[in-house]
C-alpha positions in Angstrom: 153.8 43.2 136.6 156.9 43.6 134.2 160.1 43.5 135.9 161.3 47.9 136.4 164.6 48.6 135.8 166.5 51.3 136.9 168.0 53.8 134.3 171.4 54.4 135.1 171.7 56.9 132.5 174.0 56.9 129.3 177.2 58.0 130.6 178.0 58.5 135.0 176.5 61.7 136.7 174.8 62.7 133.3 171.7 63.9 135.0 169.5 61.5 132.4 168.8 58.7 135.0 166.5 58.3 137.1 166.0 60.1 140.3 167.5 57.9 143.5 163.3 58.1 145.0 162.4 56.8 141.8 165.3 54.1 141.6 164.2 53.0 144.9 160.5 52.6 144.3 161.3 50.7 141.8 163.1 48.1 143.9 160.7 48.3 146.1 158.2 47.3 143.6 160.3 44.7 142.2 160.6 42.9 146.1 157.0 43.4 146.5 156.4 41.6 143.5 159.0 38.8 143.9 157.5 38.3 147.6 153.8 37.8 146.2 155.2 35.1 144.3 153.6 34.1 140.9 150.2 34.5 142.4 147.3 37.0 142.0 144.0 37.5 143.3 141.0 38.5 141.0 138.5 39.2 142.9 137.7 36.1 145.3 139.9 33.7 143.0 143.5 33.1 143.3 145.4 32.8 139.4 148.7 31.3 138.9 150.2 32.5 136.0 153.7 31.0 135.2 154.3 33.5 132.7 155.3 36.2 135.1 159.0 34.3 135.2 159.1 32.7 137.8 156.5 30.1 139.7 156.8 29.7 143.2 154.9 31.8 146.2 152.9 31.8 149.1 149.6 33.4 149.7 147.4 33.3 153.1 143.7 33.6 152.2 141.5 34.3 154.9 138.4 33.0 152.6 137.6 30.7 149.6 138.7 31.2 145.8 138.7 29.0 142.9 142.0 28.1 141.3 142.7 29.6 137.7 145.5 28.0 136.0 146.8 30.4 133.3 147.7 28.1 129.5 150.0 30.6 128.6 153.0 29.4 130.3 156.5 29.0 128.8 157.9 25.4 128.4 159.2 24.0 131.4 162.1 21.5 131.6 161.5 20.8 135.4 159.3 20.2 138.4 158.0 23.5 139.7 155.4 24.5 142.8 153.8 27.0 144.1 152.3 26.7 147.3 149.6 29.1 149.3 146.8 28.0 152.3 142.8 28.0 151.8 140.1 28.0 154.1 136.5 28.0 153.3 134.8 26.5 150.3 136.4 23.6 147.9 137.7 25.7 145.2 136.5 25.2 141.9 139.8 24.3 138.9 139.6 26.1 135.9 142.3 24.0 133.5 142.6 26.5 130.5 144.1 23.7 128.6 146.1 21.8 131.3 145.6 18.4 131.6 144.7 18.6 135.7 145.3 16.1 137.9 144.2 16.3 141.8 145.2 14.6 145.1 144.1 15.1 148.2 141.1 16.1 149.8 139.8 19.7 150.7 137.8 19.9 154.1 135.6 22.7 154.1 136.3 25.7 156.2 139.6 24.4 157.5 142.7 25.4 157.0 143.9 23.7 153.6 147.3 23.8 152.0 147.0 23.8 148.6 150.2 22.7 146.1 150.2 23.5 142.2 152.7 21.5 140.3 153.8 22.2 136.7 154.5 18.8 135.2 155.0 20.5 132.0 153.2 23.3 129.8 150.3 20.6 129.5 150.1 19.0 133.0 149.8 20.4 136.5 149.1 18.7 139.6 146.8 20.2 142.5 147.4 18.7 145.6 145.1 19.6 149.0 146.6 18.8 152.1 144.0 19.0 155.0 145.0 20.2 158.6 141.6 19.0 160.2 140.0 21.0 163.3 141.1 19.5 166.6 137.8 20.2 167.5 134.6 17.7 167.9 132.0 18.9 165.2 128.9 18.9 167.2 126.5 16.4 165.3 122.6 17.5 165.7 119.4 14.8 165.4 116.3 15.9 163.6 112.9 13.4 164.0 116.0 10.5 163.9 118.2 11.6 161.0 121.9 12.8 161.5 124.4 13.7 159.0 128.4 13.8 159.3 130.0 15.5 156.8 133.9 14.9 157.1 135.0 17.6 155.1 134.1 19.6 158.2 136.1 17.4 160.2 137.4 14.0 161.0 136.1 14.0 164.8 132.4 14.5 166.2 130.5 14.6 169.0 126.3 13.4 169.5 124.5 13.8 172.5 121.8 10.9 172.0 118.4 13.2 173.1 116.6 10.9 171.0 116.8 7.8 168.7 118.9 8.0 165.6 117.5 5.4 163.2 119.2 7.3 160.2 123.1 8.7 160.0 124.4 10.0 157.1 128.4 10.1 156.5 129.2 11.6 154.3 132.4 12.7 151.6 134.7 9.4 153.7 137.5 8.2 151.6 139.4 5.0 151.9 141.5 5.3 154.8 140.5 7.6 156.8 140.0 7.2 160.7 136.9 8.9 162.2 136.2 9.3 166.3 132.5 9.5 166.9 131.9 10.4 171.1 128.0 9.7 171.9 126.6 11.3 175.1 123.2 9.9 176.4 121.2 12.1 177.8 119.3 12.2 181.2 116.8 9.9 180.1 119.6 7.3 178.9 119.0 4.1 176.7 118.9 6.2 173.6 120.0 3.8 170.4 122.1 5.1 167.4 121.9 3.4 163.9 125.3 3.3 161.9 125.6 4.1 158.6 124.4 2.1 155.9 127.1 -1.2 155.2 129.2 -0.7 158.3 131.3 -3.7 159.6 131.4 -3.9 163.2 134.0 -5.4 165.1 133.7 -6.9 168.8 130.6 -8.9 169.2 130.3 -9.7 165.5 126.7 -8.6 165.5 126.6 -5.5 163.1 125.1 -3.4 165.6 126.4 -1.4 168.1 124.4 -1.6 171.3 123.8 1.7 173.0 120.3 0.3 174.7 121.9 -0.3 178.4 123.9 3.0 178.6 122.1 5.6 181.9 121.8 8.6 181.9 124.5 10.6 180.9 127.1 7.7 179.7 129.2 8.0 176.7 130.8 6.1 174.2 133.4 6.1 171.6 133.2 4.7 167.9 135.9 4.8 166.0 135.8 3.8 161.9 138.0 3.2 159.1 137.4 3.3 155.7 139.3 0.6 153.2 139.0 -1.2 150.3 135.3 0.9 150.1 134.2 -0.5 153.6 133.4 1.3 156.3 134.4 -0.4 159.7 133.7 0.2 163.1 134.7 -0.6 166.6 133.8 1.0 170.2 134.4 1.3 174.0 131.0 1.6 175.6 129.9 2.9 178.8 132.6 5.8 179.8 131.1 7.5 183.3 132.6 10.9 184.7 
């Protein structure tokens, strides 16, 4: 929206001004502008477009959009952000002739906040900062195959009603840490494969051994990712 201005008339009390209702709706629509920040919503996408004057805002969105960067921006001399939070689907980055560079990872339907930074009228910098859920995603076994994505969340749970001989994780970057809890279940002895190339610590075997555990006993695995290897240590055998 262009900026409204009042009009004060030519000379005082000449009666060619505007009215003090329509003076004040215009503020008002100035403020509600200026609040929004430099961000707008078409349809289920959220558009930044620098042009507007000025670049920083904040924008809660209750569901996904894509991220449309708007190439015609004035030249900019300085460092300049604008800021909203995201939950649901990665967004998709139409560039319009930026040069776009991103940090960060998204995690699917979690709260994300998302950072646009104008380097200049050719580069811009989208940074994703993930708040992940402080609750266990519940892992499920299908004839022996389970999958962890960790853009749902960096902490899971498996209760061991059969053998896993295949897990799948899935979107894990270098350095992240991941809790895995396993729960056997009444029958016990149930044995979980790790993901394909995973270092285990402890006994040096490259296995983790859940073969003993009774009925009912859990265990916690943690991991970490670095240098593009995925390691692995664990406390067996918690009872309640």
């Amino acid at each position: 929206m262009a900026q409204e201005t009042i009009n004060i008339g030519t000379v005082a009390n000449d009666g060619t001004g505007d009215t003090i209702r329509a003076s004040f709706e215009k503020v008002n629509n100035n403020f509600t502008e200026l609040y929004s920040g430099a961000i707008a919503t078409t349809g289920a996408n959220v558009q930044f477009n620098e042009s507007v004057g000025y670049i920083y805002g904040t924008r809660n969105l209750p569901s996904s959009g894509d991220i449309v960067l708007d190439d015609n921006v004035v030249a900019l001399n300085e460092t300049t952000n604008i800021m909203y939070h995201q939950q649901g689907a990665p967004p998709a980055i139409t560039p319009n002739g930026f040069n776009v560079t991103v940090y960060g990872r998204y995690l699917d339907n979690m709260v994300n906040t998302v950072i646009i930074t104008y380097v200049t009228d050719s580069e811009v910098i989208v940074s994703f900062i993930e708040q992940p859920s402080k609750v266990e995603q519940v892992l499920a076994i299908a004839s022996g195959v389970t999958d962890w994505n960790i853009n749902l969340g960096l902490s899971a749970t498996i209760s061991l009603t059969e053998d896993v001989t295949t897990f799948n994780l899935t979107n894990v970057n270098n350095d992240d840490v991941l809790i895995l809890r396993t729960v056997q279940d009444v029958t016990g002895g149930r044995s979980l494969a790790l993901p394909a190339g995973t270092v285990v610590g402890g006994d040096g075997q490259g296995v983790i051994d859940l073969s003993g555990q009774t009925s009912l006993q859990e265990s916690l695995i943690s991991f970490y990712k670095a240098n593009n290897i995925l390691f692995a240590n664990f406390i067996l055998n918690y009872t309640s």
